[in-house]
C-alpha positions, 0 to 999 in steps of 0.5 A, spaced: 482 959 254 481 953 259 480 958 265 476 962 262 471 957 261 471 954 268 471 961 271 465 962 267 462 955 270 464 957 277 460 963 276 454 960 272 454 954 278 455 959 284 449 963 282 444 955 281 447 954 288 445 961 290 438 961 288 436 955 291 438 956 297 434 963 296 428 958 294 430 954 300 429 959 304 423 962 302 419 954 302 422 954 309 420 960 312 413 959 309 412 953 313 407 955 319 403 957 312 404 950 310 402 948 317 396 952 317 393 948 311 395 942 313 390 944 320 384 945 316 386 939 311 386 935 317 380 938 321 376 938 315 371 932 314 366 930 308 361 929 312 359 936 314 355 938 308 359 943 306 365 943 301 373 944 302 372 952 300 368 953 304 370 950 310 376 955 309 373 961 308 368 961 313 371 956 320 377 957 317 377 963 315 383 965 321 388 961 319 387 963 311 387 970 313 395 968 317 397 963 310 395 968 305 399 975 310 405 971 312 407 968 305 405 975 302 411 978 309 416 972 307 415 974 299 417 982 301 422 980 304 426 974 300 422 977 294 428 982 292 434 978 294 431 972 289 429 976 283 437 979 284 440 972 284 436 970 278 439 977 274 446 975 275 445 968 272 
């Protein structure tokens, strides 16, 4: 009985361990879309009359374009591997 139960416990944590290095990996690959928000976060000012929204829609509206594709490019490609490692849990 005893090595039934820590194998099932080697098991249940190895597919833990396997799916937040997964989960690492994709916040990790999505880091130049953090870094975009983070340049029109910085760039923006209150003081320009318009709202935040719109500021990123339209002088921003590149560096959306590239966050919305490049987490869209990481989710297609991590995507798969993630939903399989939370099946085998």
């Amino acid at each position: 009985m005893a090595t039934k139960s820590s194998t099932r416990t080697s098991r249940g944590r190895s597919s833990i361990y396997e799916t937040l290095a997964i989960t690492l990996t994709i916040l990790l690959a999505n880091m130049p879309t953090l870094g975009a928000f983070y340049v029109a976060l910085d760039t923006y000012d209150a003081g320009m009359g318009i709202g935040f929204f719109r500021y990123l829609t339209t002088t921003m509206s590149g560096a959306l374009i590239f966050a919305i594709l490049w987490t869209g490019i990481v989710f297609f490609a991590f995507g798969p591997a993630l939903v399989g490692a939370r099946d085998r849990r």
